[in-house]
Structure formats: structure tokens, C-alpha cells
N, C-alpha and C positions, 0 to 999 in steps of 0.2 A: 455634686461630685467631689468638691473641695473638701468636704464632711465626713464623706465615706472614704476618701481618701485617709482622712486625718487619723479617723477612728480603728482605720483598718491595720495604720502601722503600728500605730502610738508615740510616744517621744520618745526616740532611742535614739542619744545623740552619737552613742559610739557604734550604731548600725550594727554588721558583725553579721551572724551567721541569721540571729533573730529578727535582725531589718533586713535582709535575704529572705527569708521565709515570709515575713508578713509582706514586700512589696509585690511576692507573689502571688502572694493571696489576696491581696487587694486588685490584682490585674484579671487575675482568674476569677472574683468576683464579680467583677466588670460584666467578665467575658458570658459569667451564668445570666446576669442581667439583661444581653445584647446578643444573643445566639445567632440573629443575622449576620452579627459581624462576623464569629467567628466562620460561618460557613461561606461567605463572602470573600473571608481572606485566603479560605483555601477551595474555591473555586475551582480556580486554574490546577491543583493538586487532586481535585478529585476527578476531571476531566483525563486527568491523563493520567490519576488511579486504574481508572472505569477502563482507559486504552489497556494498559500495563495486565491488568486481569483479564479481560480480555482476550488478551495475547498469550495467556496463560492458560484459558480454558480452549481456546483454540488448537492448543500446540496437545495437549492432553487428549482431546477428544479426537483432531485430526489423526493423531498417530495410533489411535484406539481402531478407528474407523480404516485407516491406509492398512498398517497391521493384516487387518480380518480382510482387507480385498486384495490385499498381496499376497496370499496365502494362495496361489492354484494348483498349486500340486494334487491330486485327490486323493484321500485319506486312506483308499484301497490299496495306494500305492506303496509296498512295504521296500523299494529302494528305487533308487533312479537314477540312468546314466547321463553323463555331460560332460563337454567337453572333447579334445582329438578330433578326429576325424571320425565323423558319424555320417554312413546313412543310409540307407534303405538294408544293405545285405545285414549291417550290424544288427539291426533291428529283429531281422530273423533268426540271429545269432543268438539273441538273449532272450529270443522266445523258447526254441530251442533247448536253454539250458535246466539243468534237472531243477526240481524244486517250485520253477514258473510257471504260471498259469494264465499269463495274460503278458505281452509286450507291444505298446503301442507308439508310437513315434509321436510326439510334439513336431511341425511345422509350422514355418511362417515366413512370411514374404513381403512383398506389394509388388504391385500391378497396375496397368494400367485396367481401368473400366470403363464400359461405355453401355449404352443402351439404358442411365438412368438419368436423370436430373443431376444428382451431382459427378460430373466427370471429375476424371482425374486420378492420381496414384491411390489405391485402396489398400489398405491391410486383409493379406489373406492369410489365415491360420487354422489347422486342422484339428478335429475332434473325432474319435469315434461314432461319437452321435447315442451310441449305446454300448452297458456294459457296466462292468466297477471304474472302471477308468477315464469314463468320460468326465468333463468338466462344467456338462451343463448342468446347474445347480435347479433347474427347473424346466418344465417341459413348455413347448413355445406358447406364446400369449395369444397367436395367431399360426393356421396352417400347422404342418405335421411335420416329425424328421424327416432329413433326406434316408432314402432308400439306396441310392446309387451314385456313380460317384459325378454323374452331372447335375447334383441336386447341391442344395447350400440353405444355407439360415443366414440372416441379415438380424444385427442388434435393433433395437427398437428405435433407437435415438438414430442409426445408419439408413432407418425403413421412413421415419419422418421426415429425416434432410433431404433423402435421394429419391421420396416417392416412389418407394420399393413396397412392393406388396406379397404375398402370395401369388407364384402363376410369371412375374415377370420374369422375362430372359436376361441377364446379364452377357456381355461380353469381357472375358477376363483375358489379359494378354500378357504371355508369359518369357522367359527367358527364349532368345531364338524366335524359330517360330510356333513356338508353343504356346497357342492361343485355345482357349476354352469356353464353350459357351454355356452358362448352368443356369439351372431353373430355379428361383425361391421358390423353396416348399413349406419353409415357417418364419415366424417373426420370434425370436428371444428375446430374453433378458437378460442383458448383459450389460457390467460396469464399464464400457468404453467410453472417453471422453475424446470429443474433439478429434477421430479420424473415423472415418468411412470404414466398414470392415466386412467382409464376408468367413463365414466359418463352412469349410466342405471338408472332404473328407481327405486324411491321409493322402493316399495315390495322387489324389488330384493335386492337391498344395506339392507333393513332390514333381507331379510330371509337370507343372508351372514354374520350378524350378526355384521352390523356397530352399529354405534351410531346414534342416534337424536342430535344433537345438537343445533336446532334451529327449528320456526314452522313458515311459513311466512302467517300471515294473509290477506284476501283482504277484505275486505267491504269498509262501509261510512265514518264517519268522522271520523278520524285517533283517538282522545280521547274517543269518546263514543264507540268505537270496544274494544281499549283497557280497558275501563273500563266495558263494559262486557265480554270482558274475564275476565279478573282477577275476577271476580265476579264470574266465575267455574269451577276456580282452586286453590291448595292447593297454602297456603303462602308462600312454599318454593319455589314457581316458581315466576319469572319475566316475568316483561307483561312490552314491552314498546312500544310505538309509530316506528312507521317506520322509522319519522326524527329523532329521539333521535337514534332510533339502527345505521340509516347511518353516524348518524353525529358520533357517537364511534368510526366506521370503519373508519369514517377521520378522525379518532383522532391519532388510531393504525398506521395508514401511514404513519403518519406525524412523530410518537413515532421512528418507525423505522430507517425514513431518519434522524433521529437526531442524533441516535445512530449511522449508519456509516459515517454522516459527523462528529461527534465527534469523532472515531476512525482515521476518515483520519487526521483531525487536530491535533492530537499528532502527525503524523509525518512531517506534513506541521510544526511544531515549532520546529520539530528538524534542517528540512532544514534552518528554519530564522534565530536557534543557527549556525550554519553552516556557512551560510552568514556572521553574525556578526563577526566573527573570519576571514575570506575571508575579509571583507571590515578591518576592524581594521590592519591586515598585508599589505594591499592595500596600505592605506593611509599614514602607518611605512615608505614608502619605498618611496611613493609621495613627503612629505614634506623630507625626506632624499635630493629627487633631489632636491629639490626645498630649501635647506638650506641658500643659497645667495642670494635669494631674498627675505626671511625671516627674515635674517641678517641684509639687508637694510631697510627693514619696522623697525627694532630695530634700527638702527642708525639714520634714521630720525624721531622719535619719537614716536612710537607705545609702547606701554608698553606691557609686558608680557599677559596681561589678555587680552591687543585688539586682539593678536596673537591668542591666546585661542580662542576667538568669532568669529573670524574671518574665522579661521580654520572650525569650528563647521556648521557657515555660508554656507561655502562650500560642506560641506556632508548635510547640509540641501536641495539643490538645489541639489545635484547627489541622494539624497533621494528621492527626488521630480519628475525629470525624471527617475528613474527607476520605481520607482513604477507606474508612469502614464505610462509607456511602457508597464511593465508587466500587467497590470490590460487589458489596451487595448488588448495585445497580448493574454490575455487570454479568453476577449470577442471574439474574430477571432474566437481563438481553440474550444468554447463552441458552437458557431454557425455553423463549419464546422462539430463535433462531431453527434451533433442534428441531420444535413442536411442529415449526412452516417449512424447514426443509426434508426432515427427516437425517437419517443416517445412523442412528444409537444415540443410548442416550450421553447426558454431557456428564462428561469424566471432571469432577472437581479435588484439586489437589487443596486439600486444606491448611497443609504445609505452605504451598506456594501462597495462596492468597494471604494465610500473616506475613508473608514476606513483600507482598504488595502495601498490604497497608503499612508495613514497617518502612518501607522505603518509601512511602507518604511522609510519612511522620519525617525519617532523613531527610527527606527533599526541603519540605518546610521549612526546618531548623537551620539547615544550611543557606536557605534562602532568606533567613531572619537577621543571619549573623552580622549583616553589615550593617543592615538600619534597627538592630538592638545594639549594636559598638558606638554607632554616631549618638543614639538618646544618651545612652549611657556616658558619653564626652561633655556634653551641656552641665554646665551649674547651676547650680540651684537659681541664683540670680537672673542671671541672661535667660534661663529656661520662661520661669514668670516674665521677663521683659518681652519674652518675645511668644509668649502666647498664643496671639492673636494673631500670628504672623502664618504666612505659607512656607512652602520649601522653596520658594521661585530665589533663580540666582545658578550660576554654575559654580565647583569648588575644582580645583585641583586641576585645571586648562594644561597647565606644562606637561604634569606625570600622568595624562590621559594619551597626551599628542605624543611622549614620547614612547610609552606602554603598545598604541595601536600601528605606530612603525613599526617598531619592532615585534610584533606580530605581523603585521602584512609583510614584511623581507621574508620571515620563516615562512609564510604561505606560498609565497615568490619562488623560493626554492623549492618547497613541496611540490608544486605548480610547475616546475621546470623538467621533468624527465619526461611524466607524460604527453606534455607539451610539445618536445623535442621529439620524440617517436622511442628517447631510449628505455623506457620502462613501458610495458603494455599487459596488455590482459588484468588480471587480478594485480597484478602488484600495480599497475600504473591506476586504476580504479583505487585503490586504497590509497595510492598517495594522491590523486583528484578530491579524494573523498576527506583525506584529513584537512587535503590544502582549503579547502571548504568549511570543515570545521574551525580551523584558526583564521580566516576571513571574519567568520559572525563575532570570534572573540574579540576581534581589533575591531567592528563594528559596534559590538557594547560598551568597549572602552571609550570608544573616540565619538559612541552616541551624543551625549549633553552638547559637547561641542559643537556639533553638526547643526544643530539646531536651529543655531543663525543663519546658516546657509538654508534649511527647510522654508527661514518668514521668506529669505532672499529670491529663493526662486517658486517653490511651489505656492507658497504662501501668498503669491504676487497673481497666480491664476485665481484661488482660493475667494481673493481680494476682490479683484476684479468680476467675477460670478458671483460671489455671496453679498456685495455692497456690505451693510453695516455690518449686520451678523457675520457676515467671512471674514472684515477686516475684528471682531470682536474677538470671534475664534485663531486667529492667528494669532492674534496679543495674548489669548489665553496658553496656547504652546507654546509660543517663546517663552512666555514667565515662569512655566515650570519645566526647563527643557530634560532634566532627568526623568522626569514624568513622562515627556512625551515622549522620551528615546527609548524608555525601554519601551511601548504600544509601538512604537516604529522598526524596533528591532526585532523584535518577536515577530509582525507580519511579516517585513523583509525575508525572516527563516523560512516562511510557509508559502510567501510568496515566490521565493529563489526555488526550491527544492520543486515545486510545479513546472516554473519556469523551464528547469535544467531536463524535466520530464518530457514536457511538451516537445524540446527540443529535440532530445536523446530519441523519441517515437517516431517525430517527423522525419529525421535525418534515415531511420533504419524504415521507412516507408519508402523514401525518394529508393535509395539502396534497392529494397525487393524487386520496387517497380523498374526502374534499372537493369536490375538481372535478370527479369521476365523475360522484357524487352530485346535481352540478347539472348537468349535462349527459345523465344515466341516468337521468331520475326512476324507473323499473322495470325490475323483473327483467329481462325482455327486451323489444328494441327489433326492429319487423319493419317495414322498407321493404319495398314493392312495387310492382309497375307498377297496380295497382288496390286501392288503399287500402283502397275500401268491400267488396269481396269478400273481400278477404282478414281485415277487421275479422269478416265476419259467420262466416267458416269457423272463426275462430280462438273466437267468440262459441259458437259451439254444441258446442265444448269443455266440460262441465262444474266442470272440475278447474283451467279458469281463468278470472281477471276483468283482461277486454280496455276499452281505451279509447282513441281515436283523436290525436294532436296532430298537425295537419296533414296530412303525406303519411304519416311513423310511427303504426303502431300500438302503443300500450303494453301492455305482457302483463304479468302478476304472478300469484301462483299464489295457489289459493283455499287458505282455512286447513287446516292440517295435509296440503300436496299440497308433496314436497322435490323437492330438485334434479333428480334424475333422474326423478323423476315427471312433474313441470314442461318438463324437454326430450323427454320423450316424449310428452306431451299436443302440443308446440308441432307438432316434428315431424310428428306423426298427422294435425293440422289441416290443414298445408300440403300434404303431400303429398312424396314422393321426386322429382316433377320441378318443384317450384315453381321459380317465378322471383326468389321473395321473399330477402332480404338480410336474415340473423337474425344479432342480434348481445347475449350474452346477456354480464349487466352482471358477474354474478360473475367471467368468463373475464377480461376486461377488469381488474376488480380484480387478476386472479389472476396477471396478466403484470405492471401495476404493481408489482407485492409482489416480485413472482420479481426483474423489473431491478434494485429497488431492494438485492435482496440479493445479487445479484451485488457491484452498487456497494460495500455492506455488507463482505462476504469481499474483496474486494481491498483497502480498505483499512482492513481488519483486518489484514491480510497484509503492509502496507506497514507502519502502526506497531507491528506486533508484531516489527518489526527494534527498535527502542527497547526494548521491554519483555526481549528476548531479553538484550541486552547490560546491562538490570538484573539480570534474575534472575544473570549470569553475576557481575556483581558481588556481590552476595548469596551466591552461592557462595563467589565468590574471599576476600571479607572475613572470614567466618566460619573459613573454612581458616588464613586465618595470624592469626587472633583465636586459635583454640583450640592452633594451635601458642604463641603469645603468650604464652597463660594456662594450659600448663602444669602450673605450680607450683602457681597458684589451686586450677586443679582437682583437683592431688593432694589440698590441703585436705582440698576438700571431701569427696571419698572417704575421706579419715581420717576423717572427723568420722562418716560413716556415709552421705553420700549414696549412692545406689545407682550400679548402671552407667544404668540405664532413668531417673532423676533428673538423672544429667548429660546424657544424649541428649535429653530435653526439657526443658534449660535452654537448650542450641542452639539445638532448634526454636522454642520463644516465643519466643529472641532474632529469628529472622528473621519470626515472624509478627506480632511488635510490629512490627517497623520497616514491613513490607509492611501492616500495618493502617493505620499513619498514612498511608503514600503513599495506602491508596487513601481513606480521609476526605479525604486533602487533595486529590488528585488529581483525585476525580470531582468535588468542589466547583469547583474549579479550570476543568473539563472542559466542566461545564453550565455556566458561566459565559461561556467563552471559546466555546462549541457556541451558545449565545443570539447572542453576538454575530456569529459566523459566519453564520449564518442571518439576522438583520437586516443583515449588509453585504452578500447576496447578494438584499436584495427578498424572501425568502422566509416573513417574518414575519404575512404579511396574516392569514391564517389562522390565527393561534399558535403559539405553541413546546409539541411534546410534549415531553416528559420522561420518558423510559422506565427506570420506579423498578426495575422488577423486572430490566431486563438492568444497568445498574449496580450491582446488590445481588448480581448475577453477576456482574460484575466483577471484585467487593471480595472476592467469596470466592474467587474464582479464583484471583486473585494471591496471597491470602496462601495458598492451598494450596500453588499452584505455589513459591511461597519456601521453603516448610517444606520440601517435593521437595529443593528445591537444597540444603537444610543437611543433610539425611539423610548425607551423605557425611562432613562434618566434626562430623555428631553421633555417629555409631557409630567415626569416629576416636577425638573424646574420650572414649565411655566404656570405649575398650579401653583406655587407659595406666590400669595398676595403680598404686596409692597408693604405695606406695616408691619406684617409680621415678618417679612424679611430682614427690615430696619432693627426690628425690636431682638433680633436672634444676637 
């Protein structure tokens, strides 16, 4: 290395722009030699490249995809009314007018349903069924249109949940006592997510006492319909063309996919803060090895600032390939996603992805900048004296301790409106959310520091668990504690943001169940069109105790009589053609829980990009830790440690540092998770705290850590003792 260092600069004692150019050719040299390295040092940048693109082909394709399904208007329709007060007579009014050829009323509602598997409030909304103006893009997959207006279609995804078939009876229950019992006559296909739906006709969705919300006109030429309409009707209503109405509903599509690719990308930046922190410790520990031939680039003429550029140089190209990995790798994952989910195909903006890899390259550079400043500091002398030496040692204790006050006072106050109740909703959430982000910052700063406190107290469990090996791996993180604070700092991020997750879920679950609770005082709830009959049917059940509150009758089951005893006692009472509306309180609970864990898994899924690009540094650090320490390790092999003694001195090295992030993390987590929930109003009720899923957590991640060093543990304990001696 010394050689090719020599040859690559030449002697050029007065350095200058030409010992600038050659020390960076001699590093870029380096880098063509060792291409591990360079993909190694940007790891962590191409992990949350791959997020970042991503999040990019997501937002492209999501709004592509929203766009064409928010489009319902039908194409027949050359204008359509909305708006004022609409409804039934107006409808006839603008069938009525010259030019028309078709006017059909848009309804929609909910209701209660009963007579399937899934009780509870249903979306009902009307369709012609046939015609130019219907909305069904296709004829049913099962069974036939309704004919009449006691007939209905059920979505496919509403036929699987609720065990709706062709032939079954619903009961629908309407505004008053307008209750209606209709027949599925077919099964569609229809884009609904996530609510129960029935589609009948018109009359019906009116006399159940939905809404009009729209009128779809059909005639001639799309301006001259709409300007006779609006010519016979009142000025509080809107008359617009068919293209202007569809071109809205791509507008709404498009509004929405912006909104959750804007959501995702708050946390796609927290992963690239993440990274930045992973690469900057990366490179700490690179140029560490790499001292003596750093040394020599200063002895034969390179000046401090070539070193600087030269360095920079270098994470510019591990910039550069990481993020052209990541981007590509994330084209792969977007096209195999597509191919198993379906939806269209992926919309790739090839504008935005150079701006991904570009902002790879940025990230890297920025993250090089302080450990290419400190090589670039060293002289030539001290550089060779200390060669051989590690980064172990903390610098700069005062202007950290006084840097991470003053950052945690600013978070203190960020942390103070929401806290108090006097900022809420969105602005108390953004100032939770910043006082959040200047916490990690006074946490990076004040990381090295910490450190002593980490042998003091985690380090002492570690100890006491790992005997030799734990007490080896704790001397190992003390002696490099910038080393170990950033892998501490970085899980802490992914650890807390879970944490504050877990909390924010549980607290708005206790909440739901809560307000069921007063609203369900029983098992089951039965409206009916005669209260008192149906009290007395349900009364001469013996396996339940009934009691009336108002128009509802309350059912709860007699002692030792369970759930499916209970709904088949209900059942039995009423009968297969009741009229009644049963709505039973567990189902209710049972779809709270369910959305809430949807909620849950997606943004599990969103901050577990942070967590991914820690473990990946927890990887990457240990790998060139254990090339690092070598020599160490031959030691300790001469002295008699085992190969199985140096492989779990690796792993308690990363399940120390992953133990602290998650103490600090999940502290961290329910702190800033309280506060999120008292800036969203959602405190009335209290704050749960779910000990047992954070106590999953904590164990989690330090498994998952110990995973990621298995690699640079069974590395270290293959080098044999002589040749570790002789390195």
C-alpha cells in the first residue's frame, strides 16, 4: 500500500491543485482495488436509496392507479348536477328538460344490516343497474341484475366477509321506520375497500333515506345540456360538463396519492437521517484503517485540503453506486410487487430516480464531511505514529455536554404546548414531531459521552450474562464509544418511533373500546319495527336476559351461555324472516381491533425502514470492527479463548449496544407516544401503555442485532492465532 501510495502521488512538495488530483486518485485507486469496501461504506445509503425509490414508484403508480378508480362518473354522462338542495322531484326536473335523454340520481347512505354474518352499519348506494349511465363496469361474477327495486348486488369482497350469496335476504334499516328487506340477486365487482356495501336501486336508497348527491345527465353536446340545465334550476346548484366532473375525480386521486406518498416520505427521511449517521461512523472507522496511507499521501505532498477532497471524492462514488443499486433494486421490487398484486402497470419517473441516486451521492458526501475534516487535521508525523492505533477515546466532552442542553431545552419547549393541551391537532403533532427530531439531535451529540454510563449500567447485565465474552464486548464499546453511539443512536431512532407507535395504537384501541362500551351497554343490540314483540320473543329465550331501552332491545347472555350459543338463541328468537336489525357488540369490537391493526402493520412497515438501516449498520460496524481488531483477536486466541468465545464476544458486542437503544428507545418512545396522543385530543380517556408489546420489542431488536453480527462473528473466529499475530 505504502508503494502504491508513493507512486500514485509522486513528490510534490508544494502539493497544490496536482497533489489534489493525484491523492485522489490514489484513494479512488484504492477504492477500484476493494469494491467491497466501497459498497459496504454505502450500505446504509443504498438501503434507504432502495426506501427513497420506492417511495417514489409508489407515489407514481398509486396516483396512476387512484386517478382511474376515482373516476365514476360514466362517460355517457355529457353533464351532471351537484350540490343545493337535490332530490328526488329535481331529478325529474332535469329529465324533463329539452335536449336529455336520460337523468339518474347518484344515492348513498348507510344503514343498519342484519340477516348476514357481518352485522353492523353498511354503505348503501344506487345504480340503475342498466343503461348508459350505470356504473357497473362489468356484469356480475355471480347471479343476475336486480329487476326490482327489492333486489341488490353485493361487492365481492362484501359477499366473502358477510357470506352473502345469491338468494340471501338482507335486512336494511332505514331513516324512521323505514326498513327494507331485499334479495341478492348478484355478486360484482367492485373497487370497495374496507366497508360492507349494498348497491339497489334508486327508489330504494331514496325511500331508506340516503342522500342525492349527484345527478348524472345523458344527452348531446356535453355544453349545451349543461346550459340547459342550469337554466331550470336554482343558482345554489352546480351544473357542470361530464369532463370537468371526471376531470375533479382525477384530480381527488391524484390529491390523495400525494397525501400518502407525502406521509410515507416523512419516514423514508428519517431512514436517509439514519443512514447519514451509519455512513459518517462507516467512514470514522475507514479512514481510521486507512491512517498510513493517509500519512503518506501527507509526506509526499498532499496538503490537508487534497485529503479533504479526496476523501469527499470517495463517498461521492460509494454515493453513486449505492444509490444506482438501490434505485435499480427498487425497480425489481416495484415490478415483482405489480406482477403479485396486480393494479397497472409501475409508472417509473426517470427524472425522479436521478434525483434519488442524486440525493445518495448528497447524503454520503455530507456524511463524509466530518471524518474527511478530522483525516485531513492529522500531520503527517502523528498520522504515521499513530498508525496502528484505533479511534478509541472520546474528543470534545465540554462542547457535546453543552451542544446536547441546549438542544434538549429547544425540544422542552417544542414539547411544551402540546403537552399542556395548548396547541392540538396538526400543529400540536408537528411541534411533538419536531420536539422529537431535536431530542435524536441532542442524542448524537451527547452520544460518545453516554457511553460510560451504557459499561455503567447496561454493560453490568451484559457482564454478568456473557461472563468473559460480555465483559470483552463491553471493553470493546467503551474503547470506541463514538463507534458505539452512533449503532446506539440510530437503533434508539427506530427503536423510539415504534415505540411511540405501539403506544399512539394502544391508547386509540383502550379509546374505541371505551366508546363502544358506552354506546353498547350489551352483548347484542336489536332494533325492530315493534319493540314490545320482539322484547317478548327474545324474553321467552331462556339462555338469555333481555331488556328494553327505548326503541332497542338489550340482549346479554345468561351465565355460562357463549358466543355462539348467544347468537343462536338470538337468531332462534327472531326468526330467518325477521325484520329486526341485530347488531352484536363483540363484531363491533372485532372490526375496531381489526382497522386498528391494519393501522398498526402499516406503520410498522413504514418505521421499520429506520430500524432496517440500523440493523444494517450494526452489521456494517462490526464487519470492519472485527477486520480492525485483528491483532486483538489473535491475542486473545493465544491466550486460549476459544473460536465459540470470540463469536460471542461479537454477539454481546451488538446485543449491548441494541439493549441500550431499546431502554433508551422505548423510554424515549412512550414519552413522545403520550405526547402524540395528547396533541391529537385523544388523551380523555388515557394513555395505554402496552408493557408487554414493548418488552417485544426490546427483545426483538436485540435478537435481530445479534442475526446481523453472526456474519462478522463466525468471520472472527475463523482467523487462526498466528495469523492474527502476524497481521
Amino acid at each position: 500500500m505504502r508503494e502504491r501510495a508513493v507512486r500514485a502521488v509522486g513528490h510534490r512538495p508544494g502539493g497544490g491543485r496536482g497533489g489534489g488530483r493525484a491523492a485522489a486518485g490514489a484513494l479512488l485507486a484504492d477504492a477500484r482495488r476493494h469494491p467491497g469496501r466501497v459498497v459496504l461504506t454505502g450500505l446504509a445509503v443504498l438501503v434507504a436509496t432502495f426506501f427513497a425509490a420506492g417511495t417514489l414508484l409508489l407515489g407514481g403508480t398509486l396516483s396512476t392507479t387512484l386517478q382511474a378508480r376515482s373516476v365514476v362518473t360514466p362517460a355517457a354522462a355529457a353533464a351532471v348536477v351537484r350540490g343545493g338542495d337535490l332530490d328526488a322531484a329535481v331529478v325529474d326536473r332535469v329529465a324533463r328538460t329539452p335536449g336529455v335523454t336520460a337523468a339518474v340520481g347518484v344515492w348513498t347512505g348507510t344503514a343498519p344490516v342484519g340477516g348476514a354474518a357481518a352485522v353492523g352499519s353498511w354503505t348503501v348506494t344506487s345504480d340503475p343497474m342498466t343503461g348508459p349511465l350505470t356504473r357497473l363496469a362489468a356484469p356480475p361474477v355471480a347471479g343476475r341484475l336486480p329487476t326490482a327495486d327489492d333486489e341488490a348486488l353485493v361487492p365481492a369482497a362484501t359477499a366473502a366477509r358477510a357470506d352473502v350469496h345469491p338468494g340471501s335476504v338482507l335486512t336494511v334499516g332505514g331513516a324512521g321506520d323505514a326498513t327494507r328487506t331485499l334479495t341478492v340477486t348478484g355478486v360484482v365487482d367492485l373497487p370497495v375497500v374496507g366497508t360492507d356495501t349494498i348497491v339497489t336501486t334508486p327508489a330504494t336508497v331514496a325511500a331508506l333515506g340516503g342522500t342525492l348527491r349527484q345527478i348524472d345527465v345523458a344527452g348531446g353536446a356535453p355544453a349545451a345540456v349543461a346550459s340547459a340545465v342550469r337554466a331550470r334550476l336554482p343558482g345554489d346548484v352546480v351544473v357542470r360538463t361530464g369532463d370537468e366532473q371526471r376531470a375533479a375525480e382525477r384530480r381527488d386521486g391524484s390529491a390523495t396519492a400525494t397525501a400518502v406518498v407525502t406521509g410515507v416520505s416523512v419516514f423514508t427521511g428519517l431512514a436517509l437521517v439514519a443512514a447519514v449517521v451509519v455512513v459518517a461512523s462507516t467512514f470514522r472507522i475507514l479512514l481510521t484503517q486507512r491512517r498510513t496511507q493517509l500519512a503518506l499521501l501527507r509526506c509526499v505532498g498532499a496538503r490537508s485540503g487534497d485529503l479533504v477532497r479526496a476523501v469527499l471524492a470517495e463517498a461521492a462514488v460509494s454515493g453513486l453506486v449505492a444509490g444506482v443499486l438501490g434505485a435499480g433494486l427498487a425497480i425489481g421490487a416495484g415490478e415483482i410487487v405489480v406482477a403479485v398484486v396486480g393494479g397497472g402497470p409501475l409508472v417509473v419517473s426517470w427524472g425522479g430516480i436521478a434525483g434519488c441516486v442524486l440525493l445518495a451521492v448528497v447524503a454520503t458526501v455530507v456524511a463524509a464531511v466530518g471524518p474527511a475534516l478530522a483525516a485531513g487535521r492529522t500531520s503527517p508525523v502523528a498520522a504515521l505514529g499513530e498508525a496502528a492505533t484505533s479511534e478509541a477515546g472520546t474528543s470534545r466532552r465540554g462542547r457535546r455536554a453543552v451542544l446536547a442542553t441546549v438542544l434538549l431545552v429547544v425540544a422542552l419547549v417544542l414539547a411544551a404546548p402540546p403537552l399542556a393541551g395548548v396547541a392540538d391537532g396538526a400543529v400540536g403533532l408537528v411541534a411533538a414531531a419536531a420536539s422529537g427530531l431535536v431530542t435524536f439531535a441532542a442524542l448524537v451529540a451527547l452520544g460518545p459521552v453516554m457511553m460510560s454510563g451504557l459499561a455503567a449500567t447496561v454493560g453490568r447485565l451484559v457482564t454478568a450474562v456473557g461472563r468473559a465474552p460480555g465483559r470483552m464486548a463491553v471493553a470493546n464499546a467503551a474503547q470506541v464509544p463514538r463507534r458505539t453511539a452512533a449503532t446506539v443512536t440510530v437503533l434508539t431512532l427506530g427503536v423510539g418511533l415504534t415505540s411511540a407507535l405501539l403506544v399512539g395504537v394502544a391508547s386509540a384501541d383502550s379509546s374505541a373500546q371505551r366508546s363502544i362500551s358506552q354506546r353498547l351497554p350489551s352483548a347484542v343490540q336489536v332494533s325492530a319495527p315493534d319493540p314490545d314483540a320482539t322484547l317478548a320473543r327474545l324474553a321467552a329465550e331462556p339462555s338469555l336476559r333481555v331488556r328494553q331501552d327505548g326503541d332497542a332491545v338489550l340482549v346479554d347472555p345468561a351465565p355460562g351461555v357463549d358466543d355462539a350459543a348467544l347468537r343462536a338463541a338470538v337468531g332462534d328468537a327472531l326468526g330467518p324472516r325477521s325484520a329486526a336489525v341485530v347488531v352484536y357488540t363483540a363484531d363491533v369490537r372485532a372490526d375496531a381491533t381489526a382497522e386498528l391493526g391494519v393501522l398498526r402493520g402499516v406503520g410498522l412497515g413504514l418505521v421499520g425502514m429506520t430500524v432496517v438501516v440500523a440493523i444494517v449498520g450494526v452489521a456494517v460496524t462490526l464487519t470492519l470492527s472485527v477486520t480492525e481488531r485483528t491483532r486483538e483477536t489473535g491475542l486473545l486466541r493465544a491466550v486460549g479463548l476459544t473460536r465459540g468465545g470470540v463469536r460471542a464476544m461479537v454477539a454481546w458486542e451488538a446485543a449491548c449496544s441494541a439493549l441500550a437503544a431499546a431502554v433508551l428507545g422505548a423510554g424515549l418512545g412512550v414519552l413522545y407516544g403520550v405526547l402524540g396522543i395528547r396533541a391529537l385530543g385523544l388523551a380523555g380517556g388515557g394513555v395505554s401503555v402496552p408493557v408487554g408489546q414493548l418488552v417485544g420489542l426490546a427483545v426483538g431488536v436485540v435478537a435481530i442485532a445479534v442475526l446481523a453480527a453472526l456474519g462478522p462473528a463466525v468471520r472472527a473466529g475463523r482467523v487462526p492465532p498466528i495469523r492474527a499475530l502476524a497481521a
